[in-house]
C-alpha positions in Angstrom: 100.3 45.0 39.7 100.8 42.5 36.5 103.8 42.7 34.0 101.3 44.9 31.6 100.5 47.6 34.1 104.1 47.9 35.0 105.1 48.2 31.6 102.3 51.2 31.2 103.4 53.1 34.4 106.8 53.2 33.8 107.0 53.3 30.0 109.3 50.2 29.5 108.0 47.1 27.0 107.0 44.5 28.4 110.5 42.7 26.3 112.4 44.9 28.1 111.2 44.1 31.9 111.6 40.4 31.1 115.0 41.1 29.8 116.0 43.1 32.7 114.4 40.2 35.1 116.6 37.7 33.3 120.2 39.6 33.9 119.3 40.3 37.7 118.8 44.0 37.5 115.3 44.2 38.2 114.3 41.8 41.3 111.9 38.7 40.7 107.8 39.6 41.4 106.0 37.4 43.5 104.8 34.5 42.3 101.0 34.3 42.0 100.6 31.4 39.0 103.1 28.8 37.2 103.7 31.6 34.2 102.2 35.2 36.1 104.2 37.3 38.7 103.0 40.1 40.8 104.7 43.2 40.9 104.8 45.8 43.4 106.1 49.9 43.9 109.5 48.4 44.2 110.2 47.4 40.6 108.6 50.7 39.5 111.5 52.4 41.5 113.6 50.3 39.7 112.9 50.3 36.3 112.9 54.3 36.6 116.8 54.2 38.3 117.9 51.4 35.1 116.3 53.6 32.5 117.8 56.7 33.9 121.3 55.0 33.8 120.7 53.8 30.5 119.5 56.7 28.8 120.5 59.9 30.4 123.9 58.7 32.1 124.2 56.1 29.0 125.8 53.5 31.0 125.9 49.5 29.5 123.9 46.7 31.2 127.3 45.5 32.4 127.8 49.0 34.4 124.3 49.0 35.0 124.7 45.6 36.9 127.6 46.4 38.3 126.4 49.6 40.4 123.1 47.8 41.8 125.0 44.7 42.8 127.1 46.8 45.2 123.8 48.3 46.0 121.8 45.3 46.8 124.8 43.9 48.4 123.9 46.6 51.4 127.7 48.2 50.9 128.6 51.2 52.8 127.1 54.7 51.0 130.5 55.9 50.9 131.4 52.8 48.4 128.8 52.8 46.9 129.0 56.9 46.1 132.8 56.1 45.2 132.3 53.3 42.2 129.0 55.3 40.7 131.5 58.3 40.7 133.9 55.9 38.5 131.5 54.8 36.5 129.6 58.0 35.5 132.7 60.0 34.7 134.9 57.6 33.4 138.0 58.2 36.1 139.5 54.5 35.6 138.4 53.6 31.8 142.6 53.4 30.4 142.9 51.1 33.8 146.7 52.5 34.6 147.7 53.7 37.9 148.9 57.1 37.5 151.1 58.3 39.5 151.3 61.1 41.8 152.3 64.8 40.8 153.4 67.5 42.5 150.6 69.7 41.2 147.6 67.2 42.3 149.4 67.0 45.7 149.3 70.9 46.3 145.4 71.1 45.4 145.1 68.6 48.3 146.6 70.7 50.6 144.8 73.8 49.5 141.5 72.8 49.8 142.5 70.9 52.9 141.1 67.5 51.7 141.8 64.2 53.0 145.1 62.9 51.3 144.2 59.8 50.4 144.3 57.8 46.5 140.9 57.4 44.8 139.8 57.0 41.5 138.7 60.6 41.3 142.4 61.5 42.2 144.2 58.8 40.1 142.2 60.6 36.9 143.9 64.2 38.2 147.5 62.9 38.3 147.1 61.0 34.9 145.3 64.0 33.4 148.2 66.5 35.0 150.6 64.3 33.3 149.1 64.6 30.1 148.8 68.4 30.4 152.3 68.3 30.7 153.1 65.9 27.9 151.5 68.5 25.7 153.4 71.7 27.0 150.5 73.1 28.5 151.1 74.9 31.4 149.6 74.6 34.8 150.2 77.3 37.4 149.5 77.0 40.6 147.7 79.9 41.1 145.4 78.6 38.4 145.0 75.6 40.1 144.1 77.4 43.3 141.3 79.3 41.5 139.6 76.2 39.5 139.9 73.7 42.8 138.2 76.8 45.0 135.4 77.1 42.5 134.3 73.6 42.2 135.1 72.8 45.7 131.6 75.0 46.4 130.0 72.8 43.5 131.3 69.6 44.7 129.8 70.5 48.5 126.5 71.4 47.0 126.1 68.3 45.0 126.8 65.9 48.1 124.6 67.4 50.1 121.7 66.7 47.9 123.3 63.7 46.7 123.4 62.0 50.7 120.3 64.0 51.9 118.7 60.4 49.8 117.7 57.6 52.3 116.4 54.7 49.7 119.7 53.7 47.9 117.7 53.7 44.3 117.2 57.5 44.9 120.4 57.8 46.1 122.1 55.6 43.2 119.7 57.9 40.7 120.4 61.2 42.1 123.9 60.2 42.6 124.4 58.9 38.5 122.3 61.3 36.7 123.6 64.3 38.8 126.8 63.3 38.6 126.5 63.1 34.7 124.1 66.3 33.6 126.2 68.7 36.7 129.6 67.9 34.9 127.8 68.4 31.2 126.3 72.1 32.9 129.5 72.9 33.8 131.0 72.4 30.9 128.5 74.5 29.1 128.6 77.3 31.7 132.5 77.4 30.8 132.0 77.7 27.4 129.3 80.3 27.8 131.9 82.1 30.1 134.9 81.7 27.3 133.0 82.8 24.7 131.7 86.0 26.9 135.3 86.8 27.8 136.6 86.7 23.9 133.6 88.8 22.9 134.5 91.9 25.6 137.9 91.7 25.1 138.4 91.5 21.4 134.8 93.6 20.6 136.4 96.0 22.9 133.5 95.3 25.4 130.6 95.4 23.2 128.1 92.2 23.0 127.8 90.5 20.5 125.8 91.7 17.2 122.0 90.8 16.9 121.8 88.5 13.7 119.2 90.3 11.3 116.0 88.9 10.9 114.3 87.4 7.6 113.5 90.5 5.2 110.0 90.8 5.5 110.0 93.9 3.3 
């Protein structure tokens, strides 16, 4: 296909495709004439993964190029799972090392997983740490019940996440899961705090039914 029916089919101007073709995040077509390319099935894979990382995990270019050179550089899944992790959720973004607490070190051990650094558990320590700076306390038993509850999540998110062969599906299902599962989540808690508060101080009733417009 030419630059104009790739533009249709995927929805993406024909400014933007050249621009993407000139910072290396959408491969070069094939060559048919001194100033026309053809494109192929390929670049429509791609263009969907770049405008799903801009727009629904709102990543920059620089991020953006940054995920599919590990990607195109054939890097093991596992690496390549680790840095979109970092990316999507922001684990490294104040660049300091935190270091290890006591409390992130026991969640380890009860959900038996492996105990070793990562980005994911660098942004637990430094996020412990600032719990504490601010005199909230953080039980262990709390700890026990939050890690158990996403530790289900987290297994049912990888499995769809690795059940991906191509790496763009794997990179998009990776990204935007990554990104809309930790924004449901946060909405399910909310939903769930707000329930809680109205049962316990509307002595279990739900909440009222706002009136309608007076029609009368």
């Amino acid at each position: 296909m030419q630059l104009k029916e790739l533009s249709e089919l995927t929805g993406s101007t024909p400014a933007s495709i050249k621009y993407y073709l000139r910072e290396g995040l959408l491969p070069p077509g094939e060559s048919v004439h001194a100033t026309r390319a053809r494109y192929s099935d390929r670049h429509v894979k791609r263009l969907q993964l770049i405008h799903a990382l801009r727009h629904v995990a709102h990543l920059t270019i620089e991020e953006i190029r940054g995920i599919l050179l590990l990607a195109d550089g054939g890097v093991p899944h596992l690496t390549l799972l680790a840095h979109v992790q970092r990316v999507v959720l922001h684990l490294g973004d104040d660049g300091s090392r935190a270091e290890h607490t006591a409390a992130a070190d026991a969640v380890v051990r009860m959900r038996n997983w492996p105990d070793v650094d990562s980005d994911a558990r660098g942004a637990l320590n430094r996020h412990i740490l600032q719990m504490r700076a601010l005199g909230i306390d953080l039980p262990l038993s709390l700890l026990d019940e939050y890690s158990k509850a996403v530790n289900a999540i987290a297994g049912l998110d990888l499995a769809a996440t690795t059940a991906e062969e191509d790496v763009d599906d794997l990179i998009l299902t990776a990204a935007v899961g990554m990104h809309m599962h930790s924004q449901l989540m946060l909405k399910l808690l909310a939903l769930a705090q707000a329930s809680h508060a109205i049962q316990s101080l509307a002595g279990g009733g739900g909440p009222s039914t706002p009136a309608g417009p007076n029609k009368g």
